[in-house]
C-alpha positions as semicolon CSV with decimal commas, in nm:
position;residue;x (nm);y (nm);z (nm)
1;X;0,714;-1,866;-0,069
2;X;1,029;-1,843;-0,035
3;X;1,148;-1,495;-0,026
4;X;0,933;-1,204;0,138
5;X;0,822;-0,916;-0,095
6;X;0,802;-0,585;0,044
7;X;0,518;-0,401;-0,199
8;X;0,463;0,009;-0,144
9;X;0,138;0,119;-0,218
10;X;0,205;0,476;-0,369
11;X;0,028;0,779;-0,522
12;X;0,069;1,162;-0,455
13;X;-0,238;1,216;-0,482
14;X;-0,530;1,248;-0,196
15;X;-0,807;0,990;-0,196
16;X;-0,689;0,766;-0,470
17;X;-0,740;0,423;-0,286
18;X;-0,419;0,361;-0,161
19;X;-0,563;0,278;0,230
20;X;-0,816;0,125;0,096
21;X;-0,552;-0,111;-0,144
22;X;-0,373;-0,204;0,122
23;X;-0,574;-0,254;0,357
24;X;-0,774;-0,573;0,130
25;X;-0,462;-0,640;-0,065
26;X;-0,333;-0,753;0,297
27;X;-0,647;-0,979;0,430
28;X;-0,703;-1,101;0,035
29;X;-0,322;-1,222;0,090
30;X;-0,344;-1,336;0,468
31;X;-0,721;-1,537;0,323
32;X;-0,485;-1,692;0,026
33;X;-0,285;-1,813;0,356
34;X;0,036;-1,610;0,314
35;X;0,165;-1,406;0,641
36;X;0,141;-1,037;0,629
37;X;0,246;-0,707;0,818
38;X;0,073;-0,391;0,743
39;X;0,288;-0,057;0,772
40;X;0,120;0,233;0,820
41;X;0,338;0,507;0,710
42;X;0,107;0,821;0,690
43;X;0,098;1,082;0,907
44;X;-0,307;1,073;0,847
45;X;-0,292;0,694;1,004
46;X;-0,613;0,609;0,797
47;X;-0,463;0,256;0,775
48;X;-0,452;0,217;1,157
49;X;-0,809;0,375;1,178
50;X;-0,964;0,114;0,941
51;X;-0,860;-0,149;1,156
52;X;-0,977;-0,005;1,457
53;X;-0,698;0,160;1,614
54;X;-0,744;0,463;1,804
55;X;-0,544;0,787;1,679
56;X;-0,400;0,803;2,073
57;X;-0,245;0,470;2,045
58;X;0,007;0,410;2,185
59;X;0,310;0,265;2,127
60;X;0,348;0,330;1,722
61;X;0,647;0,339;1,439
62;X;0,753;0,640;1,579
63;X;0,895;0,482;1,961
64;X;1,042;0,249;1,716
65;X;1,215;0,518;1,583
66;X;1,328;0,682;1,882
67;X;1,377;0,345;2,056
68;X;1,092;0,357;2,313
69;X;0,965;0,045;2,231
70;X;1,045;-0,295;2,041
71;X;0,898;-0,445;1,772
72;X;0,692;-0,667;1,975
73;X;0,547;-0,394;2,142
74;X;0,403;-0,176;1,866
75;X;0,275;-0,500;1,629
76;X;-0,062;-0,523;1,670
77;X;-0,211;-0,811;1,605
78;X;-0,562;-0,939;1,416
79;X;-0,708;-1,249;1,303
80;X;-0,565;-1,186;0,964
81;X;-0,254;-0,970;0,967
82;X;0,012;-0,754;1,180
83;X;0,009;-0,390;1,150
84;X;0,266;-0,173;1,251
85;X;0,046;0,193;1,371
86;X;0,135;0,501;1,334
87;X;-0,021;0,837;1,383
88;X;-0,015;1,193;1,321
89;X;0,367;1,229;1,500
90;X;0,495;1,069;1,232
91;X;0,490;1,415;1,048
92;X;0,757;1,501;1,300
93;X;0,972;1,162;1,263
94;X;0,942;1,250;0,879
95;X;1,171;1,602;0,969
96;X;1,417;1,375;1,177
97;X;1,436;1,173;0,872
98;X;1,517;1,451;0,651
99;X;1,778;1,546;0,874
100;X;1,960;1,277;0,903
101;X;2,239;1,182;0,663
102;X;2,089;0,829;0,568
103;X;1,755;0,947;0,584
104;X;1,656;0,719;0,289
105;X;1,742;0,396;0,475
106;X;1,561;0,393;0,830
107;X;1,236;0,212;0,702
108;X;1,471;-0,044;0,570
109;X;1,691;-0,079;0,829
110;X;1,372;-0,171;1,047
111;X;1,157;-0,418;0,789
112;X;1,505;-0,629;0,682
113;X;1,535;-0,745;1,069
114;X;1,162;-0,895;1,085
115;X;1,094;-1,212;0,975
116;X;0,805;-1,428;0,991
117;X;0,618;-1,244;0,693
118;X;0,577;-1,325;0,312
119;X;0,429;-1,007;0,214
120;X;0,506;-0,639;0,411
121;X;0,266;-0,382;0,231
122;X;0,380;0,007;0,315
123;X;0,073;0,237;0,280
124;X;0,235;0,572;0,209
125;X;0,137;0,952;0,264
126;X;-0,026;1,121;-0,048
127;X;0,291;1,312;-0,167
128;X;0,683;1,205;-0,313
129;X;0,797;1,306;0,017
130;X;1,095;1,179;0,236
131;X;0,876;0,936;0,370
132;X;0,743;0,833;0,035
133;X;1,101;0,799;-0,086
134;X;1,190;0,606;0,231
135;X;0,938;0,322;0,129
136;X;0,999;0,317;-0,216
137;X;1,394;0,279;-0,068
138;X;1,282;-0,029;0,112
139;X;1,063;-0,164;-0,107
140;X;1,048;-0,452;-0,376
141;X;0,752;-0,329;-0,584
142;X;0,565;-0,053;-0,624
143;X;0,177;-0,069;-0,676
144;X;0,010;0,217;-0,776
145;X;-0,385;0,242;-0,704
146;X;-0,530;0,538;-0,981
147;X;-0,895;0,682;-0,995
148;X;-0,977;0,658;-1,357
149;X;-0,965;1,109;-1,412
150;X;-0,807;1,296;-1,688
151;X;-0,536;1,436;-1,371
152;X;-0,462;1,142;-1,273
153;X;-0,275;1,022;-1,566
154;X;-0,008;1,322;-1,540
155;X;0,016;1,245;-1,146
156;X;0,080;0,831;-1,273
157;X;0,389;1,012;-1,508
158;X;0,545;1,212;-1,171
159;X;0,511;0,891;-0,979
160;X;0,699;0,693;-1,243
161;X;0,949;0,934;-1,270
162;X;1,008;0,913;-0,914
163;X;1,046;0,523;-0,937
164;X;1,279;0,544;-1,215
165;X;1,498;0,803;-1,011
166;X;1,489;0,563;-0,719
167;X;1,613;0,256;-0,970
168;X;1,899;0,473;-1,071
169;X;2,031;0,586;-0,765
170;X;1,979;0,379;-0,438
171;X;1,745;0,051;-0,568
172;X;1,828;-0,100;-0,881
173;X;1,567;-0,381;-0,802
174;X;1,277;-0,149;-0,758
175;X;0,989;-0,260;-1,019
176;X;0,620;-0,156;-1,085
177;X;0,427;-0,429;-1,009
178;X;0,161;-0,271;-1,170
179;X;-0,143;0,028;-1,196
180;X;-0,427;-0,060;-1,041
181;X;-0,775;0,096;-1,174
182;X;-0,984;0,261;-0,874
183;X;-1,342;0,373;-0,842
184;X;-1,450;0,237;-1,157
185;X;-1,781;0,324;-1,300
186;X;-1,813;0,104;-1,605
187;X;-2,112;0,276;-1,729
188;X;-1,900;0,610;-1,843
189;X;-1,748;0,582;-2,125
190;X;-1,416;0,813;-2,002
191;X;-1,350;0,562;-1,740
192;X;-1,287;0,277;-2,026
193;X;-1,085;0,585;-2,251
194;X;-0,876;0,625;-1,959
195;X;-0,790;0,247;-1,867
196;X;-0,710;0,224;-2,236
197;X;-0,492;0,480;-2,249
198;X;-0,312;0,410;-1,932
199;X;-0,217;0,029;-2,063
200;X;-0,122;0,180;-2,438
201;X;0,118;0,466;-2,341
202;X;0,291;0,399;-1,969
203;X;0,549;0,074;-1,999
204;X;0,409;-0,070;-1,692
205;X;0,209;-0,351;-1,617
206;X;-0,141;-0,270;-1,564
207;X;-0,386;-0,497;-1,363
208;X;-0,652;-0,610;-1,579
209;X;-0,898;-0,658;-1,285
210;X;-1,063;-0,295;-1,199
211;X;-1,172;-0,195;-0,855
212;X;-1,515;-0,076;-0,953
213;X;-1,703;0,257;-0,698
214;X;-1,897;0,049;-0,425
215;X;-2,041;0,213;-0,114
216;X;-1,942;-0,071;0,138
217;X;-1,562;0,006;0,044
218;X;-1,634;0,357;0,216
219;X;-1,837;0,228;0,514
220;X;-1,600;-0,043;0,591
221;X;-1,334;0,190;0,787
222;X;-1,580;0,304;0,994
223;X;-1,616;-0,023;1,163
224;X;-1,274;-0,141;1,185
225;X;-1,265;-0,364;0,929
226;X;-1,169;-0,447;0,515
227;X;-1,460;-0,452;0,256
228;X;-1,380;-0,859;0,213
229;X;-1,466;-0,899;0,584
230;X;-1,743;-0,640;0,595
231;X;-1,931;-0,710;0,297
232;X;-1,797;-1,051;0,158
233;X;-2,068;-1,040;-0,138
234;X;-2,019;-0,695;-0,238
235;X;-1,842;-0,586;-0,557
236;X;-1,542;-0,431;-0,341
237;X;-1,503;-0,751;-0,182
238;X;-1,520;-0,947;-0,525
239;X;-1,286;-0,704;-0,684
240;X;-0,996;-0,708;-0,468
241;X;-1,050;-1,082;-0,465
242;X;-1,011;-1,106;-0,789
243;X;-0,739;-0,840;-0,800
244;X;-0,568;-1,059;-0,539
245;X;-0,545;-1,401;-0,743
246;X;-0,479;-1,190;-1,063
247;X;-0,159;-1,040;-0,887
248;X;-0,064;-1,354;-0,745
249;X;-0,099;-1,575;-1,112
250;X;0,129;-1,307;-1,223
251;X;0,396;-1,350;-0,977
252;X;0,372;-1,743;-1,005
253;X;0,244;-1,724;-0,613
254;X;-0,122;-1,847;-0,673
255;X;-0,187;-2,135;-0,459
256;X;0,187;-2,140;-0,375
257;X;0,067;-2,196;-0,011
């Protein structure tokens, strides 16, 4: 691969699967041998807790911020992938942000000067906040993970909205890599009405593979660790596999390592 992609995993809404998204879209990419770093930049720091990493850790994005630490120094490391922690001060950095005149270029400032990676995934808080707008700022693509509910197709309308605001004004080369179907229960028949409608009426792409409800994708946080790693056989596992190679045929990347 040539040239890194920086992907932001975005939704405004609570409990759609973003974490969860980035967390296996990062080992499903680091397993397909590309290099990754994982940002976590959510004041919740539910990415940094489903790899383990205590909510006191210390040093996080935030001394990076404020220039208490380097990069080295707040990358932690797995077999897999980097992640860059963060935790719950990073509500605070967020009113810094918003007070600063460039607020919408610290995140970045900070991801152009790392090398080493092929794909940086931003998991971002659950609203279109500054910090939301700071990713989208810094970003290449956009994937947005959306449970398939009747409210969730108006909140896939604000986000798109947001994106096309963002093309407009600061990044032209923004794009929607695509929607990507969460908690999918193939048995009701709204679920299927709702993917259908989603691909007919938005002009995105939208991932054919589905991420279908599975209980080991909610037990696998709890022990540090993604669903592909936790459960290799289940059907969370299978489906971000799957989602994986489908999103890489798409960008011509499959097997490009």
């Amino acid at each position: 691969m040539k040239n890194r992609k920086i992907i932001s995993i975005v939704n405004h809404k609570g409990g759609s699967g973003k974490t969860t998204t980035a967390v296996n879209m990062g080992v499903a990419l680091s397993i397909e041998g590309f290099n990754v770093l994982l940002v976590d930049w959510d004041p919740q720091a539910n990415l940094s807790y489903s790899f383990g990493i205590d909510d006191n850790h210390k040093p996080t994005l935030v001394d990076l911020f404020y220039e208490n630490s380097d990069l080295k120094e707040v990358t932690v490391s797995n077999e897999f992938l980097d992640i860059l922690p963060s935790n719950i001060q990073l509500a605070d950095l967020e009113y810094s942000i918003s007070k600063n005149e460039k607020h919408h270029d610290f995140l970045s400032d900070l991801l152009k000067n790392i090398k080493g990676y092929d794909y940086i995934l931003i998991d971002c808080p659950p609203s279109l906040s500054i910090l939301t707008l700071n990713a989208l700022y810094a970003s290449d693509e956009v994937i947005i993970p959306a449970q398939m509910e009747v409210l969730s197709v108006k909140g896939i309308e604000l986000i798109l909205n947001t994106i096309q605001e963002m093309k407009l004004s600061v990044n032209p080369q923004l794009k929607v890599a695509g929607i990507l179907c969460m908690m999918v229960d193939k048995r009701r028949s709204l679920n299927s009405e709702i993917h259908d409608y989603i691909k007919t009426n938005f002009q995105v792409p939208v991932f054919e593979e589905v991420i279908r409800t599975n209980v080991r994708i909610s037990e696998a946080p709890s022990f540090g660790e993604s669903v592909i790693t936790y459960s290799p056989k289940s059907a969370g596992a299978i489906d971000y596999t799957n989602f994986i190679k489908e999103y890489l045929k798409r960008t011509n990347q499959l097997n490009a390592n």
